[in-house]
N, C-alpha and C positions, 0 to 999 in steps of 0.2 A: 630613811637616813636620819640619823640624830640630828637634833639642831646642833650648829656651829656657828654663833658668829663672833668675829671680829672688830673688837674695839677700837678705841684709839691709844696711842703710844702713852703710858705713863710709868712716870720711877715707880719701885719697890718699895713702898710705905711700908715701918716697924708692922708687924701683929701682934696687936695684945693677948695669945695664947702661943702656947706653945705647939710647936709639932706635936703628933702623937705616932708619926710614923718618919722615917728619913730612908731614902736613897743614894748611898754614898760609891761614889768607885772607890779600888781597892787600897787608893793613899790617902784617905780618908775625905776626901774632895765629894762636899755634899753637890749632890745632883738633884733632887725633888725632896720640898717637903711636904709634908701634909698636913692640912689643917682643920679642924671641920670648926666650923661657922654655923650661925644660926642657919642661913637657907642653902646649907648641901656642906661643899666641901672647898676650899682653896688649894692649889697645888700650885707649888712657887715652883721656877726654875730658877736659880740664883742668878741676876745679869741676865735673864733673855725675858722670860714672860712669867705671868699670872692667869693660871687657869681657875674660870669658877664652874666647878661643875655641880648643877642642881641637885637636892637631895635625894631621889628615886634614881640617880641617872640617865633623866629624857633630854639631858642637851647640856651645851659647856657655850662661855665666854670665856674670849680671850683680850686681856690689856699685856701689850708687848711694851718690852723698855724699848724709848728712842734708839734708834737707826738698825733696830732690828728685821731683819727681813722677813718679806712675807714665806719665803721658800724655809725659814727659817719656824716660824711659829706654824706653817703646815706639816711640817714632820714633827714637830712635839706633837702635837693632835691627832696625827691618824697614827702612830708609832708608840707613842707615849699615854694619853689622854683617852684617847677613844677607849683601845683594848680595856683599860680601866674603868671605863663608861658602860661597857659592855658585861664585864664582871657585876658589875653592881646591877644590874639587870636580870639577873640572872642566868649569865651564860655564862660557858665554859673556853675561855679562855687562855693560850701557855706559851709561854716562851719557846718556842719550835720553831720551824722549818718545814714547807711538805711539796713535796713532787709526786706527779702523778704516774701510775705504774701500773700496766694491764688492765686498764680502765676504771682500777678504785688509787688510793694514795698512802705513799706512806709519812710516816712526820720522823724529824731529828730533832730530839727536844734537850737542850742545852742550855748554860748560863754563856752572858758573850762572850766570845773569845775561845770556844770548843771548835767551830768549824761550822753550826749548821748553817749559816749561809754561804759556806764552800762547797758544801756538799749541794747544795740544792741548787747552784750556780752550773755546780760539773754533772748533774743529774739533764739540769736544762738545759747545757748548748751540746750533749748526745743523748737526744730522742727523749726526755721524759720532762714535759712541760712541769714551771714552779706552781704555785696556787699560794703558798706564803713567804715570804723568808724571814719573818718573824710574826708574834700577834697569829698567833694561830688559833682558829675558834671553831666549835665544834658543834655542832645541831644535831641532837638523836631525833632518830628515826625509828619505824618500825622492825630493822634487820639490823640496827646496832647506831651508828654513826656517820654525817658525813663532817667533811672539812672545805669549810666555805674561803672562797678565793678571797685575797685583800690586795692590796694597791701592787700594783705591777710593774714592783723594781727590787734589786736586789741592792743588798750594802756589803759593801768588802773593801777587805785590807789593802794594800799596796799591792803589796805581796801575792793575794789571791788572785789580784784582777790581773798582774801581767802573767800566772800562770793557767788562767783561764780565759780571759777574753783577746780578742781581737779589735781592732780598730775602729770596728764598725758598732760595735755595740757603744749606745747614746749616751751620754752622764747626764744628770739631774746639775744642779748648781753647787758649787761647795757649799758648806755649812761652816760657820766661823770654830763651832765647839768640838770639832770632831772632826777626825784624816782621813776616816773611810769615804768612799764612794758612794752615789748611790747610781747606782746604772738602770735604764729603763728598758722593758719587756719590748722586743721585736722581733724580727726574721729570728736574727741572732740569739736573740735571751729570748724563748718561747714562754710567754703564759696562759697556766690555765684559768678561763675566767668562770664556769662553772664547778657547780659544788663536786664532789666526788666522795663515794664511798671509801671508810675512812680501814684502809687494811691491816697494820700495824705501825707499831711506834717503837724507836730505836733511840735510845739516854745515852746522849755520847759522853765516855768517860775523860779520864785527861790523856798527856802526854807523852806517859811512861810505856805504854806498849812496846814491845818488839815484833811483833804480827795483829793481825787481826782475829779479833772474838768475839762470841756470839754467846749469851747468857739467857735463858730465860728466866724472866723476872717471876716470883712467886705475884700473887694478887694485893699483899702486903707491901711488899716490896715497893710494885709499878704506883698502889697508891699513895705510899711515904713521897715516890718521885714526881708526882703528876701534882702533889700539895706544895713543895717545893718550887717547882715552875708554873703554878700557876700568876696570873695577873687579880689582883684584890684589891680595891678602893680603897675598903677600911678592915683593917685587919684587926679591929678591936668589936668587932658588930657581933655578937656572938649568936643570932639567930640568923643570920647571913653567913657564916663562916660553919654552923649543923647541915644548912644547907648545901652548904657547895662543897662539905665533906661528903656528903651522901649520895651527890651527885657524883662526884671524883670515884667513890666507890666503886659505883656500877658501872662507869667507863673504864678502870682499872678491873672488874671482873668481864668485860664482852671486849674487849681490845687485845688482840696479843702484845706484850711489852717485852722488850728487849737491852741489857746491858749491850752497849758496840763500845770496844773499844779496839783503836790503829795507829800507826805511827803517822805523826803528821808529818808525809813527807810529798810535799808536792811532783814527785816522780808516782807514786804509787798510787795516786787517784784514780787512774782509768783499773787499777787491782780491785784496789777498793769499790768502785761502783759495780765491777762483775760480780765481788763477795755480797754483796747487800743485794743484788738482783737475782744471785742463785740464793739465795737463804730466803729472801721473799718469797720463792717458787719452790723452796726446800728442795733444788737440788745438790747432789754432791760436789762439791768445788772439784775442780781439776790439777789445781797447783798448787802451790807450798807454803804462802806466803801468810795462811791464817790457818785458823784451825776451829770449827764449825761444830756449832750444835744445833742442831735444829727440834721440833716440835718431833 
């Protein structure tokens, strides 16, 4: 386990450099900046905390602003912080989702707000345990890949949770910055807590669908999209960035990839999970509602 420790509360002191990187949602509300420092890197949350993460990536400090919670500064770190600790390390790292399926896994690898922690929700409470629901990280092996398990909760919309869960399934604590949930792994929400060999990957598109569809990705293609969602500390490091392009390569040529695109309609998920489970198994769909290509 990487080190983590936790400081004590102090304000957001100016920095005398600039970002070289920013994290913004989509009305231009910065969310993380980045800073590199002499001893590694500083990564602000605006109003919550201060991450220092050392410069190899072998551990991070945390100073939170007064009355921040600790449930608070723990999901920036294993959700935010870590995965990026882990890049710099050199792993492979991506904004996914992965459920496990006939004994190896597949991943949903999206920007937020596509679905893959609904999908990976409605894959886990009918029969196919999670292993991510985001922060998804990858370990080659001898026979291609697997996909290592990470913390054992999923996050979802309002919206998702009352058309997926039931009463029983646990929540985490709110979080002041954010409306999603986080619900934790039990009976209800199964997780997988071993590794699993990693079967293929599905880039879920936007909104526009009128059925579901099945694209495969050229080698080009899967690694223009696996560069896009990956997780990078320092996206200016250009001996670090040869590397984990060459790595991305070779995981975009031994990984089958996949364009999915469906209509988000919370009636058509249990559709959807049969189209993604016969196309994982390449067989022929039975019903009308997408339209299939397979391998």
């Amino acid at each position: 386990m990487d080190e983590f420790t936790l400081l004590a509360e102090r304000l957001q002191q100016p920095v005398d450099v600039a970002p070289f990187h920013v994290w913004a949602f989509p009305d231009g509300t910065e969310w993380t900046l980045f800073y590199r420092i002499e001893s590694g890197y500083l990564l602000r949350f605006p109003g919550l905390a201060d991450f220092h993460v050392l410069a190899e990536g072998l551990g991070a400090r945390c100073w939170p602003m007064p009355n921040v919670s600790d449930a608070t500064t723990q999901h920036l770190y294993l959700n935010q912080v870590l995965p990026l600790i882990l890049s710099r390390q050199g792993k492979l790292v991506f904004h996914a989702s992965a459920v496990e399926f006939k004994g190896s896994a597949i991943a949903f690898v999206a920007e937020s707000g596509r679905g893959k922690s609904t999908l990976a929700a409605c894959f886990a409470i009918n029969g196919h345990r999670f292993l991510t629901d985001d922060g998804l990280e990858l370990k080659p092996t001898r026979d291609g890949y697997e996909i290592l398990p990470r913390h054992p909760s999923i996050r979802l919309w309002d919206d998702s949770q009352e058309a997926l869960l039931d009463r029983h399934v646990k929540s985490a604590p709110s979080l002041p910055f954010t409306s999603k949930a986080r619900f934790l792994a039990g009976v209800h929400l199964p997780h997988c807590g071993q590794p699993l060999p990693f079967r293929r990957a599905y880039f879920l598109g936007d909104e526009r669908a009128r059925g579901v569809s099945f694209r495969r990705l050229s080698e080009a293609e899967a690694l223009v999209e696996w560069i896009q969602h990956s997780f990078l500390l320092d996206v200016e490091d250009r001996p670090m960035l040869g590397d984990h392009f060459d790595r991305v390569a070779r995981l975009a040529s031994r990984i089958p990839c996949y364009h999915l695109d469906y209509p988000r309609r919370f009636e058509d998920l249990s559709y959807l999970q049969q189209a993604i489970e016969q196309h994982a198994t390449c067989k022929k769909l039975a019903y009308g509602l997408e339209q299939q290509v397979c391998d």
